[in-house]
Backbone and ligand atoms as CSV (ligand in chain L), in Angstrom:
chain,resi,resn,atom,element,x,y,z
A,1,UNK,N,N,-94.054,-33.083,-3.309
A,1,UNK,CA,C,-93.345,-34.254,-3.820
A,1,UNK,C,C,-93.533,-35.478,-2.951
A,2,UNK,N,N,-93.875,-35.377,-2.008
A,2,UNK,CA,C,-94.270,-36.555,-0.979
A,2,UNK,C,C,-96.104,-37.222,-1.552
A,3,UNK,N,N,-96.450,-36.515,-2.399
A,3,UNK,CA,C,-97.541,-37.452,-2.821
A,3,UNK,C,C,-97.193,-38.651,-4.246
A,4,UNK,N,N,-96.725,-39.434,-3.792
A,4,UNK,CA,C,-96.429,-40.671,-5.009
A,4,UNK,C,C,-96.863,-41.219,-6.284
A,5,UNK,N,N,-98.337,-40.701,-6.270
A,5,UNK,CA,C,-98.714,-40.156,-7.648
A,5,UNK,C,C,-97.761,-39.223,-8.436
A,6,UNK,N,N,-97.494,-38.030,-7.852
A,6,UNK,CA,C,-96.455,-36.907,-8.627
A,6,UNK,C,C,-95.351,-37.399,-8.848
A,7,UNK,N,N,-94.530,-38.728,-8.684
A,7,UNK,CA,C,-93.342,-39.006,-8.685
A,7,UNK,C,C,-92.278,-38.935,-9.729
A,8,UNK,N,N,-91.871,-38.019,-9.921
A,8,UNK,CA,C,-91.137,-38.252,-11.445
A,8,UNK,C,C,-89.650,-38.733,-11.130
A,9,UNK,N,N,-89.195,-39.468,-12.555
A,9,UNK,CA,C,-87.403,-39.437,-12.375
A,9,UNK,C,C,-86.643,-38.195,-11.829
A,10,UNK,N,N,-85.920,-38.769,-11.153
A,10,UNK,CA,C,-84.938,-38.405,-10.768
A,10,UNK,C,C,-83.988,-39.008,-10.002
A,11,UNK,N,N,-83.029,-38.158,-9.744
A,11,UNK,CA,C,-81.280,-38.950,-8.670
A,11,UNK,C,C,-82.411,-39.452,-7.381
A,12,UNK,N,N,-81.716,-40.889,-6.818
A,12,UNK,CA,C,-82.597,-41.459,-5.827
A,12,UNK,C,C,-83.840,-41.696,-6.517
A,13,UNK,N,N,-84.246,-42.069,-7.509
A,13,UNK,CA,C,-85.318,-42.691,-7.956
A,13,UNK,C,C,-84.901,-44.228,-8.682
A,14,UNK,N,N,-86.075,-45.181,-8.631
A,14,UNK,CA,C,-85.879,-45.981,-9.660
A,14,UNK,C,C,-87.008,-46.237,-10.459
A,15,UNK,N,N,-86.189,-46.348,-11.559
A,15,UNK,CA,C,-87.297,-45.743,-13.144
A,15,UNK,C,C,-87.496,-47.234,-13.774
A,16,UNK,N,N,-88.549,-47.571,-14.135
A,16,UNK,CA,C,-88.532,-49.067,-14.868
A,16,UNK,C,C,-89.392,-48.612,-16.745
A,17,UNK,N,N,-88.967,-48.776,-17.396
A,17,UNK,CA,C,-88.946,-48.418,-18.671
A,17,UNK,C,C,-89.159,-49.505,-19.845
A,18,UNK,N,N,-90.239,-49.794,-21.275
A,18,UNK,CA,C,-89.776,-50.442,-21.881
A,18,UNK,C,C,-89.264,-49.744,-23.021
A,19,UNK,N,N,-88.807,-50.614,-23.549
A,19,UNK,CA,C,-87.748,-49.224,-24.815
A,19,UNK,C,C,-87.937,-50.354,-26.113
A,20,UNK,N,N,-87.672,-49.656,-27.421
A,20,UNK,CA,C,-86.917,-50.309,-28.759
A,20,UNK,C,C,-86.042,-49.229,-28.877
A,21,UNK,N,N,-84.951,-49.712,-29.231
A,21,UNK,CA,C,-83.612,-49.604,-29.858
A,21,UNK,C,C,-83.414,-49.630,-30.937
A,22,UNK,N,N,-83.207,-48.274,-31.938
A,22,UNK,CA,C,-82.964,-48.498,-32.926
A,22,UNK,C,C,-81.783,-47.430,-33.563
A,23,UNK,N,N,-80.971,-47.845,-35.004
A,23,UNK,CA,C,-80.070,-47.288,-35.414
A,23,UNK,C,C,-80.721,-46.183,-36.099
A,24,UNK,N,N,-79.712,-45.724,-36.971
A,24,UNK,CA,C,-80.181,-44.087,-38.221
A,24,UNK,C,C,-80.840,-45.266,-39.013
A,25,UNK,N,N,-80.318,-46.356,-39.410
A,25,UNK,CA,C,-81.554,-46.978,-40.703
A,25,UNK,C,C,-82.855,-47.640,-40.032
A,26,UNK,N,N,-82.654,-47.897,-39.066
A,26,UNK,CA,C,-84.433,-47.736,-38.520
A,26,UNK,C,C,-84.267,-49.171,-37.967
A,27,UNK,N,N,-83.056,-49.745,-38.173
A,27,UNK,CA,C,-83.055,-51.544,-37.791
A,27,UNK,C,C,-83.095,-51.542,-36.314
A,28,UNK,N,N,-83.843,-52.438,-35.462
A,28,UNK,CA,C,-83.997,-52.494,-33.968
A,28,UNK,C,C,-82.506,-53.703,-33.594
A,29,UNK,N,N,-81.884,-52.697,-32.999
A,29,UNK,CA,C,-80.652,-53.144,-32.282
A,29,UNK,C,C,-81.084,-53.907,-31.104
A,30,UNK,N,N,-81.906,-53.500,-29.949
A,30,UNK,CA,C,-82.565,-54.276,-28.796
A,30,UNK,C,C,-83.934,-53.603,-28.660
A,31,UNK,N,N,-84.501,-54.343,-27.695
A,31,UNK,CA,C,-85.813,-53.930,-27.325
A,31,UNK,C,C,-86.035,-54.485,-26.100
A,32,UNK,N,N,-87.279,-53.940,-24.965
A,32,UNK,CA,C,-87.789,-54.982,-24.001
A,32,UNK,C,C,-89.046,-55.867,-24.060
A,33,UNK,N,N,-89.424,-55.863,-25.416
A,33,UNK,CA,C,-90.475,-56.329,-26.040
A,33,UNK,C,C,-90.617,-57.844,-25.654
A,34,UNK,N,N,-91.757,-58.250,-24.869
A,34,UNK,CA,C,-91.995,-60.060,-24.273
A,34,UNK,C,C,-90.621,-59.896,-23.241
A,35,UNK,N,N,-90.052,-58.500,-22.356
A,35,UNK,CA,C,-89.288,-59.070,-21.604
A,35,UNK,C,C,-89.587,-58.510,-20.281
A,36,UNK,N,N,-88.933,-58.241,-19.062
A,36,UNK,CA,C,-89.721,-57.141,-18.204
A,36,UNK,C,C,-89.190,-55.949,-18.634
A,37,UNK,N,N,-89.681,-54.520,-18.126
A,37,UNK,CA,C,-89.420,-53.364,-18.393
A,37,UNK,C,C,-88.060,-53.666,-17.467
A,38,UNK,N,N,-87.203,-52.945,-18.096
A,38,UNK,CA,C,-85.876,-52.316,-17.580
A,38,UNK,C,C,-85.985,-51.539,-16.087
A,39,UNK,N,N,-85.022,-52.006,-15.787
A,39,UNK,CA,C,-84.992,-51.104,-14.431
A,39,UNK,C,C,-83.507,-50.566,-13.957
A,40,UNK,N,N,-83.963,-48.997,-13.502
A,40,UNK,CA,C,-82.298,-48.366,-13.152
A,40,UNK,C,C,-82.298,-47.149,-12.284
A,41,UNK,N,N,-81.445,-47.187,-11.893
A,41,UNK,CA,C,-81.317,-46.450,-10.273
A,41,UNK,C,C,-80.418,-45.015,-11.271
A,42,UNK,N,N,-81.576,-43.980,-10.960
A,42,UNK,CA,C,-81.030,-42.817,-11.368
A,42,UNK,C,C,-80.085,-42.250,-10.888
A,43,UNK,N,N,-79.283,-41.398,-11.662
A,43,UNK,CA,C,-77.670,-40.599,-11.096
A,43,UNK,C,C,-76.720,-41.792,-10.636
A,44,UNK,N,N,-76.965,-42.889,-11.220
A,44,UNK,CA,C,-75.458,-44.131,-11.034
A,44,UNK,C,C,-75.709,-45.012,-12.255
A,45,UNK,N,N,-75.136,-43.752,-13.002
A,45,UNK,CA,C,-74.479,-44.232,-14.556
A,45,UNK,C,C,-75.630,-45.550,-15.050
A,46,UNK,N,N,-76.122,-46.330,-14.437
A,46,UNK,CA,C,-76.744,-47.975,-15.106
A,46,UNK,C,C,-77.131,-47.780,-16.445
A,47,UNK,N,N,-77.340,-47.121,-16.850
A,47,UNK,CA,C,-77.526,-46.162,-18.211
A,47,UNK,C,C,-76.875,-45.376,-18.948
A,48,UNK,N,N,-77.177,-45.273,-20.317
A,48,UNK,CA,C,-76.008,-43.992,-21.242
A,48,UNK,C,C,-76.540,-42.527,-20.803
A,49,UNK,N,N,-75.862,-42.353,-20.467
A,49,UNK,CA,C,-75.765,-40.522,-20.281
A,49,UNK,C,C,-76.800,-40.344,-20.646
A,50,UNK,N,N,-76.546,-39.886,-21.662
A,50,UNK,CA,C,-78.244,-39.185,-22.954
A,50,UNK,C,C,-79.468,-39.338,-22.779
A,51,UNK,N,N,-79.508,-40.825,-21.941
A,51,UNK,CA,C,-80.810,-41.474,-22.149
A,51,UNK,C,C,-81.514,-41.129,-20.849
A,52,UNK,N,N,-80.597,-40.859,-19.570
A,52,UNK,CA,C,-80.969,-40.565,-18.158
A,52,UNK,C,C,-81.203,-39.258,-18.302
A,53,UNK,N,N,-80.442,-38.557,-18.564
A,53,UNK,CA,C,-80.219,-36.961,-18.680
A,53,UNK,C,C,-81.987,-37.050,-19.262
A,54,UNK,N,N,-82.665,-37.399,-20.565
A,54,UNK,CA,C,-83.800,-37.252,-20.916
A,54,UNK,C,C,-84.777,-37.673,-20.200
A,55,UNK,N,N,-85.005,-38.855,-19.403
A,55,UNK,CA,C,-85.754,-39.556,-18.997
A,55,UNK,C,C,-85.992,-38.775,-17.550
A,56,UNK,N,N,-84.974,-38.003,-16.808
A,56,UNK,CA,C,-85.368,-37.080,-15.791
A,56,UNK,C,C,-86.486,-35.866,-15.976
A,57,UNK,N,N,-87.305,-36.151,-14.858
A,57,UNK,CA,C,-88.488,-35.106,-14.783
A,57,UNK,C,C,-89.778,-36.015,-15.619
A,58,UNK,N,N,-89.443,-36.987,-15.830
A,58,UNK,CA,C,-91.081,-38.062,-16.556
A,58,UNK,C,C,-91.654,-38.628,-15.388
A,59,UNK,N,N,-92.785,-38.643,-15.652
A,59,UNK,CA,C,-93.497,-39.704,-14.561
A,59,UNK,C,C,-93.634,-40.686,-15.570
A,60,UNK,N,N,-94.730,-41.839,-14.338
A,60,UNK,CA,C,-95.570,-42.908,-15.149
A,60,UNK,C,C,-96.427,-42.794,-16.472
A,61,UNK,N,N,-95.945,-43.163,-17.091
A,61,UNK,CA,C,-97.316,-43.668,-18.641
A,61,UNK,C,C,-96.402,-42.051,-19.474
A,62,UNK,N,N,-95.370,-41.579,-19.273
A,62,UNK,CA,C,-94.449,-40.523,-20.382
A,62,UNK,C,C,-94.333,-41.670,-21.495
A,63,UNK,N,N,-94.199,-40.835,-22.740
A,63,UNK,CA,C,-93.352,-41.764,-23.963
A,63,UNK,C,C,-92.336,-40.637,-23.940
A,64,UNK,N,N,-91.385,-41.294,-24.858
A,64,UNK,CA,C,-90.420,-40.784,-25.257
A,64,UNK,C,C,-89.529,-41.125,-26.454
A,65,UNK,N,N,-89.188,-39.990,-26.999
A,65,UNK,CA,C,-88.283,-40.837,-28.482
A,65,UNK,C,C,-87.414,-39.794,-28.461
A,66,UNK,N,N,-86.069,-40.276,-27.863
A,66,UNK,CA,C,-84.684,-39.910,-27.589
A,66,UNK,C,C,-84.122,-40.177,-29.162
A,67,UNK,N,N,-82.876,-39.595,-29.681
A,67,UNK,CA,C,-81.727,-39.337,-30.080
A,67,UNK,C,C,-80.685,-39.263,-29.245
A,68,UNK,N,N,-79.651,-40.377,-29.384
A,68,UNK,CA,C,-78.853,-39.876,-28.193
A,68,UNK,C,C,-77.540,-39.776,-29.777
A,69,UNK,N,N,-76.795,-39.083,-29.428
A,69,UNK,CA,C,-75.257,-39.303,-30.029
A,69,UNK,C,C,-74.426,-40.371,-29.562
A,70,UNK,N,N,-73.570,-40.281,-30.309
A,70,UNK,CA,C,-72.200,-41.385,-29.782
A,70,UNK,C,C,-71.821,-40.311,-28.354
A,71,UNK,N,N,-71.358,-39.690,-28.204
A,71,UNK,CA,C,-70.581,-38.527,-26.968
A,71,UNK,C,C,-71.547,-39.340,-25.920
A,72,UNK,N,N,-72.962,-39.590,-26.384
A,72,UNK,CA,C,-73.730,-39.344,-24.857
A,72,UNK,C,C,-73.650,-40.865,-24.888
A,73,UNK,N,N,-73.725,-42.121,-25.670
A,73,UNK,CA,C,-73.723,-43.012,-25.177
A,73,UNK,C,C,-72.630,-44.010,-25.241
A,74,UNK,N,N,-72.558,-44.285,-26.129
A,74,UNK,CA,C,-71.084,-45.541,-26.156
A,74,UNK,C,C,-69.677,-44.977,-26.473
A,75,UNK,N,N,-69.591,-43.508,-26.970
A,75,UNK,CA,C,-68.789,-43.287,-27.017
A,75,UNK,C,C,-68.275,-43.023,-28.226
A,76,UNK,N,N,-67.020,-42.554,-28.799
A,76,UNK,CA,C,-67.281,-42.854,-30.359
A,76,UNK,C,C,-66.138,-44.188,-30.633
A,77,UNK,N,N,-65.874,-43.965,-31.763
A,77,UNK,CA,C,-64.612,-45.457,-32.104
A,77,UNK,C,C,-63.799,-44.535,-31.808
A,78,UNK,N,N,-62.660,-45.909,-31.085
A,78,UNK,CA,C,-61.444,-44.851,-31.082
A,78,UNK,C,C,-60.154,-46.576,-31.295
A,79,UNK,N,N,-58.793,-45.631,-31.315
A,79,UNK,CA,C,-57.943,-46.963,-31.332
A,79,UNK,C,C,-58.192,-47.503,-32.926
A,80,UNK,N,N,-57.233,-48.736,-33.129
A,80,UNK,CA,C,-57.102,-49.597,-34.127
A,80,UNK,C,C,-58.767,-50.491,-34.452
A,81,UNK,N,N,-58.567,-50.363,-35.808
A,81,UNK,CA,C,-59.869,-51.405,-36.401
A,81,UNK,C,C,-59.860,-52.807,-35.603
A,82,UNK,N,N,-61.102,-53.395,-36.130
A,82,UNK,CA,C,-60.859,-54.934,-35.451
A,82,UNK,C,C,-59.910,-55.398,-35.800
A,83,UNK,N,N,-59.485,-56.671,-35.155
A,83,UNK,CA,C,-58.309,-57.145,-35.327
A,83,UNK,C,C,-59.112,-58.628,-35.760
A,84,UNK,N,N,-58.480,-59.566,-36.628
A,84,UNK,CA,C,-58.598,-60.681,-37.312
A,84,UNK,C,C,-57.653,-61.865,-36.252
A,85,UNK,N,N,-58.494,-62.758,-35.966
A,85,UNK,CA,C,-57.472,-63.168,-35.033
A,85,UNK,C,C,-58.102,-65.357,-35.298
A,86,UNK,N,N,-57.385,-66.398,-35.649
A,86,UNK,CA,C,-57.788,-67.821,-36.087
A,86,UNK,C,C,-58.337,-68.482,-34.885
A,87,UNK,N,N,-59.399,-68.952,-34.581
A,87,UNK,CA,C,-60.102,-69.836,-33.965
A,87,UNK,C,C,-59.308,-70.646,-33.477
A,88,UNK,N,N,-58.311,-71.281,-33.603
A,88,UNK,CA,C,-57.268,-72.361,-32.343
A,88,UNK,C,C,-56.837,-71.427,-31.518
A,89,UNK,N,N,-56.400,-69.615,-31.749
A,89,UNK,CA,C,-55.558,-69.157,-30.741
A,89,UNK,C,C,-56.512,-68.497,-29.962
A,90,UNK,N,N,-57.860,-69.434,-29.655
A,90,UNK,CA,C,-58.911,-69.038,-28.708
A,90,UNK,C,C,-59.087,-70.432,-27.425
A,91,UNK,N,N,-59.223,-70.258,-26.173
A,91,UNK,CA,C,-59.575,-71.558,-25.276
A,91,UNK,C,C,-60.702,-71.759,-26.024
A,92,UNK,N,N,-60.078,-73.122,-26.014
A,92,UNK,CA,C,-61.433,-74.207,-26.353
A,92,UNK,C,C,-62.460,-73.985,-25.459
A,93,UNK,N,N,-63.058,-73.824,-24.338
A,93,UNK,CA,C,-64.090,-73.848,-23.615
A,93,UNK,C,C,-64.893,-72.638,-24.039
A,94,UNK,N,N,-63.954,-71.433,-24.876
A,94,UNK,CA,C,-64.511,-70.293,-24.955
A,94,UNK,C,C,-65.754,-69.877,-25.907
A,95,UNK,N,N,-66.797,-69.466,-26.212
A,95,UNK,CA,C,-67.848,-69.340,-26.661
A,95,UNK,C,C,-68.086,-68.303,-27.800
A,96,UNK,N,N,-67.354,-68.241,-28.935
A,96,UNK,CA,C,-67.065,-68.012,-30.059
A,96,UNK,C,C,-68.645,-67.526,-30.676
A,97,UNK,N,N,-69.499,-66.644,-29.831
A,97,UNK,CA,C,-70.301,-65.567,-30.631
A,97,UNK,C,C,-70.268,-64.329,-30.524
A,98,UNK,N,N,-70.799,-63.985,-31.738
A,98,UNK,CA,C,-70.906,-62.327,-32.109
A,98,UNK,C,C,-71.560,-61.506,-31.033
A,99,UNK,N,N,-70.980,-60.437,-30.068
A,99,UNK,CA,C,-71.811,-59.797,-28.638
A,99,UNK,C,C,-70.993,-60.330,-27.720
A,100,UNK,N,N,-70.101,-61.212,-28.334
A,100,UNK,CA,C,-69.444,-62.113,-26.166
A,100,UNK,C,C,-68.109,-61.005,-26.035
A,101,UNK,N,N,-67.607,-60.738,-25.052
A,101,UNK,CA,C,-66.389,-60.402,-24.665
A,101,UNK,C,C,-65.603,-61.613,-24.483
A,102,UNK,N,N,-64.624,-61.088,-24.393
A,102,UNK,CA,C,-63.066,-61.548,-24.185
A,102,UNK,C,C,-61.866,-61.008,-23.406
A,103,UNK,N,N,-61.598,-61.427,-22.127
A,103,UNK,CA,C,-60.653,-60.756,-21.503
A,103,UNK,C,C,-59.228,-61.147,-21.695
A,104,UNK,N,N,-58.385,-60.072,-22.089
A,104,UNK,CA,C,-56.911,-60.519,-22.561
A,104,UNK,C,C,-56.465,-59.644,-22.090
A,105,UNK,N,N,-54.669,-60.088,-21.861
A,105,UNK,CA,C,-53.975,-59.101,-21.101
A,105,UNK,C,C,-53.051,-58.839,-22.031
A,106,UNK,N,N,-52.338,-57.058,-22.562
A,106,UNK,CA,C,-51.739,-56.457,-23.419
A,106,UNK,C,C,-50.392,-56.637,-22.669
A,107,UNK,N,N,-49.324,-56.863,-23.829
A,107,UNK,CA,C,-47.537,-56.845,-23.526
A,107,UNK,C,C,-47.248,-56.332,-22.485
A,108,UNK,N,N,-47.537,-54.873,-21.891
A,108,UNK,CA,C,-47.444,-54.234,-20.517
A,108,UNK,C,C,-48.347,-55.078,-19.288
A,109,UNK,N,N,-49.127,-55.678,-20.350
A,109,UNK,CA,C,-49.828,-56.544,-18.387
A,109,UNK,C,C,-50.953,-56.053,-17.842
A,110,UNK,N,N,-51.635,-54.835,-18.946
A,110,UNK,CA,C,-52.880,-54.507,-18.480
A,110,UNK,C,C,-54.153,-55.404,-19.121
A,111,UNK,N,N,-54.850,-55.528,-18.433
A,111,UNK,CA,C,-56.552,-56.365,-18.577
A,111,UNK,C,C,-57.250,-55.395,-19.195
A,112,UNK,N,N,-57.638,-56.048,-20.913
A,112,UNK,CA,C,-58.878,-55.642,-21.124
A,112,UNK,C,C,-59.823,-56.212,-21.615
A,113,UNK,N,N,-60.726,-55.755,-22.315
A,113,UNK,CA,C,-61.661,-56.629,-22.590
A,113,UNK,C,C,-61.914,-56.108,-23.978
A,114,UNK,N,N,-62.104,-57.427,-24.767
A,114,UNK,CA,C,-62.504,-57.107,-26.090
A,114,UNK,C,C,-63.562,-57.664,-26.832
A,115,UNK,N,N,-64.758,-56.693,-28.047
A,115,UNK,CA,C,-65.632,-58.073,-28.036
A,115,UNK,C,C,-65.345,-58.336,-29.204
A,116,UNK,N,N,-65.972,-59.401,-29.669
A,116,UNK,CA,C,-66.117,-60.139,-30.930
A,116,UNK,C,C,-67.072,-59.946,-31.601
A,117,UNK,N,N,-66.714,-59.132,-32.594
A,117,UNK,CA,C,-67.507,-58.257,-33.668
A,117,UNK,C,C,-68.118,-58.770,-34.785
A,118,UNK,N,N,-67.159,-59.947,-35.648
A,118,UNK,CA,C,-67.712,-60.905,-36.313
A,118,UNK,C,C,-67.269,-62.493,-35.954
A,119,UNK,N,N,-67.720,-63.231,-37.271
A,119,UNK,CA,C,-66.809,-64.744,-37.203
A,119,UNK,C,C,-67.013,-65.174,-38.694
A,120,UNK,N,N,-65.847,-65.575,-39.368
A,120,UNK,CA,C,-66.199,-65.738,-40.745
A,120,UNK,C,C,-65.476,-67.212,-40.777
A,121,UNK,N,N,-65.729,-68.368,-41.214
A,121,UNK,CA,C,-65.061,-70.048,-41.162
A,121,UNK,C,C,-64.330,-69.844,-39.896
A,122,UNK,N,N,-62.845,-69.829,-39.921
A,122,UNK,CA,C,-61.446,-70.492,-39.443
A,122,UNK,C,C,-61.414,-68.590,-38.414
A,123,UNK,N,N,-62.059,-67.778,-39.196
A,123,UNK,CA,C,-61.932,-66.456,-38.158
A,123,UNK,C,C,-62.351,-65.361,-37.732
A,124,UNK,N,N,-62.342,-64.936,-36.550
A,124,UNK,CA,C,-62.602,-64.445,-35.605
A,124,UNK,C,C,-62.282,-62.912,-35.463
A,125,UNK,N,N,-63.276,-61.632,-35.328
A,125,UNK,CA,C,-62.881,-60.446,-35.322
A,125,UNK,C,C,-62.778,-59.694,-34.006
A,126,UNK,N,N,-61.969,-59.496,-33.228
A,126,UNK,CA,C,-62.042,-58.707,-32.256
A,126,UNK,C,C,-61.623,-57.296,-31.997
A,127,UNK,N,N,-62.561,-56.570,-31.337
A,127,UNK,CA,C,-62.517,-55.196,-31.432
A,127,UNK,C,C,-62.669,-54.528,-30.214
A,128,UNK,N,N,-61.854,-53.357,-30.075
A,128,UNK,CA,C,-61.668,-52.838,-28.087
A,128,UNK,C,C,-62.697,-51.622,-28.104
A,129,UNK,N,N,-63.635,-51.582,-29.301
A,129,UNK,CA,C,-64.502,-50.879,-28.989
A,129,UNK,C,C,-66.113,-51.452,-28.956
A,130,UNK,N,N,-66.717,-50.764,-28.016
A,130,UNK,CA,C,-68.358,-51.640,-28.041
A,130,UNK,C,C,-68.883,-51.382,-29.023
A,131,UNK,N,N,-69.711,-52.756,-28.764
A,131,UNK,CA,C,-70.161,-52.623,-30.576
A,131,UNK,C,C,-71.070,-51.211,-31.036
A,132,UNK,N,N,-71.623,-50.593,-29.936
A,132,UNK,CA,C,-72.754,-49.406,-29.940
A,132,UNK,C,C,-71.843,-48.476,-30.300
A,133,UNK,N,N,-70.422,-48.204,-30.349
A,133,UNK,CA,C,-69.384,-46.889,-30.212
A,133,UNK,C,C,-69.651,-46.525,-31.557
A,134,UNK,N,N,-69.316,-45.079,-31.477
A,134,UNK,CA,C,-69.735,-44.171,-32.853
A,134,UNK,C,C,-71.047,-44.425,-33.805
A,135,UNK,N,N,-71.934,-45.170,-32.873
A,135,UNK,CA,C,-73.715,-45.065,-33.434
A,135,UNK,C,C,-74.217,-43.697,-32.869
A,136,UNK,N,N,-75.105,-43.576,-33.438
A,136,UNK,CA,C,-76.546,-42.367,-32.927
A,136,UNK,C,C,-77.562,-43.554,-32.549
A,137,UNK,N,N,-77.625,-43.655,-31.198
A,137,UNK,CA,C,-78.929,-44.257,-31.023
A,137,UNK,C,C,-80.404,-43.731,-30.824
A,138,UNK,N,N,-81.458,-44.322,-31.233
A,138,UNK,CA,C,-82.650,-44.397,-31.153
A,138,UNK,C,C,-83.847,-44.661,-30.494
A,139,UNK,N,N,-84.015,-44.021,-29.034
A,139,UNK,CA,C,-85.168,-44.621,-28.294
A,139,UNK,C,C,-86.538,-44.324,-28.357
A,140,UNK,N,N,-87.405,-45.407,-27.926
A,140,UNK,CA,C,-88.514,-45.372,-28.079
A,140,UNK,C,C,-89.031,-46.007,-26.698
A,141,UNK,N,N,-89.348,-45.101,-25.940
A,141,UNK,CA,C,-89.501,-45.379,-24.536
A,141,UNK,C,C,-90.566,-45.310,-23.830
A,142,UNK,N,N,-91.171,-46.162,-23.149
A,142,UNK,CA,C,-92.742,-45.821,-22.155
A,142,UNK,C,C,-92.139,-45.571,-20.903
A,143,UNK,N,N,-92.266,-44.743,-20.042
A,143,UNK,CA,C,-91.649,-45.314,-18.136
A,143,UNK,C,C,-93.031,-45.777,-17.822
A,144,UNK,N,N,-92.843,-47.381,-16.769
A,144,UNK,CA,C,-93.947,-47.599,-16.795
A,144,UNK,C,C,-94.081,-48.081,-15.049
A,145,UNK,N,N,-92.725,-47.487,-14.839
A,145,UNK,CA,C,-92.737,-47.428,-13.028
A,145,UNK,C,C,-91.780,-46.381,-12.554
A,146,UNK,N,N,-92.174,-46.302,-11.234
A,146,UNK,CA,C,-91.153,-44.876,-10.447
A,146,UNK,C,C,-91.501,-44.642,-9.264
A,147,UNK,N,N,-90.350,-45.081,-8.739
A,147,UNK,CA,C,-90.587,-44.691,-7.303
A,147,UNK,C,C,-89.006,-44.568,-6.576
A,148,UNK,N,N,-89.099,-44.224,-4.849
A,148,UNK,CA,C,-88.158,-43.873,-4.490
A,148,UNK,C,C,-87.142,-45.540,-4.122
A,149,UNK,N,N,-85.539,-45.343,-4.678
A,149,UNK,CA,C,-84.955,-46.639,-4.357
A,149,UNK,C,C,-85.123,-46.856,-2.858
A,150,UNK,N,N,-84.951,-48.337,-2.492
A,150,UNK,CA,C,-84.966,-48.646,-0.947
A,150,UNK,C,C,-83.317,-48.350,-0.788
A,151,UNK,N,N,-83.071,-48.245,0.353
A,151,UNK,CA,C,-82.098,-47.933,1.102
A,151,UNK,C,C,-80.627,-48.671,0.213
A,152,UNK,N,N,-80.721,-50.210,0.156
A,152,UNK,CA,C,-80.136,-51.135,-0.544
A,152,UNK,C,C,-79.351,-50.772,-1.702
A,153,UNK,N,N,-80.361,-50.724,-2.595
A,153,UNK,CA,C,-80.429,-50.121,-3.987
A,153,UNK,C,C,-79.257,-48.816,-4.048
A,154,UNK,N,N,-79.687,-48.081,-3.233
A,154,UNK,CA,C,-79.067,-46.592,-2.835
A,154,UNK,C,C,-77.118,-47.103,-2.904
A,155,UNK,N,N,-77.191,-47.929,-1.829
A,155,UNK,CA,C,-75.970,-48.721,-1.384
A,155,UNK,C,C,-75.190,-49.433,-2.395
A,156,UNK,N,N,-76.130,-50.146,-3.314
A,156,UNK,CA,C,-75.447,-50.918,-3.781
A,156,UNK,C,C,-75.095,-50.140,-5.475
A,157,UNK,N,N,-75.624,-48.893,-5.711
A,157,UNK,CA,C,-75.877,-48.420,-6.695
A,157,UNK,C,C,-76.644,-48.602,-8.348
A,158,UNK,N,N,-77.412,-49.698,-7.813
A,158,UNK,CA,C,-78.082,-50.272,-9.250
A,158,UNK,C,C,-79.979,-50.665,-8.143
A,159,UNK,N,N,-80.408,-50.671,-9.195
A,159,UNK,CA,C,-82.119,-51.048,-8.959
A,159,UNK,C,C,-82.304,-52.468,-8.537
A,160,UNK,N,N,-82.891,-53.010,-7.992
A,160,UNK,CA,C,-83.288,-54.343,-7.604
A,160,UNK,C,C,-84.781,-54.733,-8.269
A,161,UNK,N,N,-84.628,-54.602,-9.116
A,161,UNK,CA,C,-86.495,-54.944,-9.964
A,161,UNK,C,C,-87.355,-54.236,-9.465
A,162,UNK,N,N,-88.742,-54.764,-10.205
A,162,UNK,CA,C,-89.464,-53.783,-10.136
A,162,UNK,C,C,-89.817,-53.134,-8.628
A,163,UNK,N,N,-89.960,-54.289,-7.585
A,163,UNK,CA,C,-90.510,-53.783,-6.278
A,163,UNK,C,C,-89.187,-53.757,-5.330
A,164,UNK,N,N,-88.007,-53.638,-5.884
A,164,UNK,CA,C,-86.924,-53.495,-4.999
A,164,UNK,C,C,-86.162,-54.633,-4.201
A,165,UNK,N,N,-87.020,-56.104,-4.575
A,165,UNK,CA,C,-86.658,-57.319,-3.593
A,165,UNK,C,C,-85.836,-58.405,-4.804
A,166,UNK,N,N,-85.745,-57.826,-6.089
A,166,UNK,CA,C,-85.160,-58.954,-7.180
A,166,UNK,C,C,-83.825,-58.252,-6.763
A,167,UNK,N,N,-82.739,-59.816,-6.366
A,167,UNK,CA,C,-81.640,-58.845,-6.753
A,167,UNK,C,C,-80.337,-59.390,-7.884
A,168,UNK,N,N,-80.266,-58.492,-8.438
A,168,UNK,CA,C,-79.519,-59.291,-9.925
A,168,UNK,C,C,-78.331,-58.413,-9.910
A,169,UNK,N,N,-77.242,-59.406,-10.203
A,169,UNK,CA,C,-75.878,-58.919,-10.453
A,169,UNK,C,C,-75.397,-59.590,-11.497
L,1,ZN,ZN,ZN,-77.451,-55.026,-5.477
């Protein structure tokens, strides 16, 4: 395992990947297509369950076409439907698209976060589940790097790009 050619995923590795994302009807939810390959520090969660759990034991130039369930990645729906809520009882500064969160605090005083699921005229849908919860997702994956994280990485629990010196939070 000390020859770096042989390197496959695993815990203490970082895996750089491009993927499409897609649902059961075949529509592409995301992709890394025109972006850089993804990058993530194995065995610290940066990823859905399902998708790490598979992607362990690949080297360079693997494909892959995952199925993950709801259990393994977002979870399923749980709690009350979206909630319908009028565009004034939002801060004005706030950025009223479909994908943004929203942090609000519930009658007891706990912080959560909710996103905004739709927007139809005068209103606004917010929902305490991610938008991915109770999908089956769809990957379509190349790994197209792998190697061991630097020390940092290790520390800080997430990947630092491709050569370990980008660092993004
Ligand atoms: Zn960091």
């Amino acid at each position: 395992m000390s020859d770096e050619a042989a390197a496959v995923l695993g815990d203490g590795m970082v895996g750089l990947f491009h993927y499409t994302l897609t649902d059961d009807d075949g529509a592409v939810l995301d992709s890394s297509d025109g972006r850089e390959p993804l990058a993530y520090l194995h065995g610290h969660s940066n990823i859905i369950p399902g998708l790490e759990k598979q992607l362990a034991g690949l080297a360079v130039g693997a494909k892959l076409r995952a199925t993950i369930p709801p259990a393994e990645a977002y979870g399923e729906r749980s709690g009350p439907e979206a909630q319908r809520v009028h565009r004034r009882d939002f801060p004005k500064d706030l950025d009223i698209v479909v994908g943004a969160t929203v942090g609000v605090r519930t009658p007891d005083g706990q912080q959560m976060t909710l996103w905004i699921t739709k927007t139809e005229g005068a209103w606004v849908w917010l929902d305490a589940n991610h938008p991915m919860a109770g999908k089956t997702l769809h990957f379509d994956v190349e790994v197209v790097g792998c190697r061991p994280a630097t020390q940092d990485e290790q520390r800080h629990g997430h990947a630092h790009g491709p050569d370990g010196h980008h660092h993004h939070h």
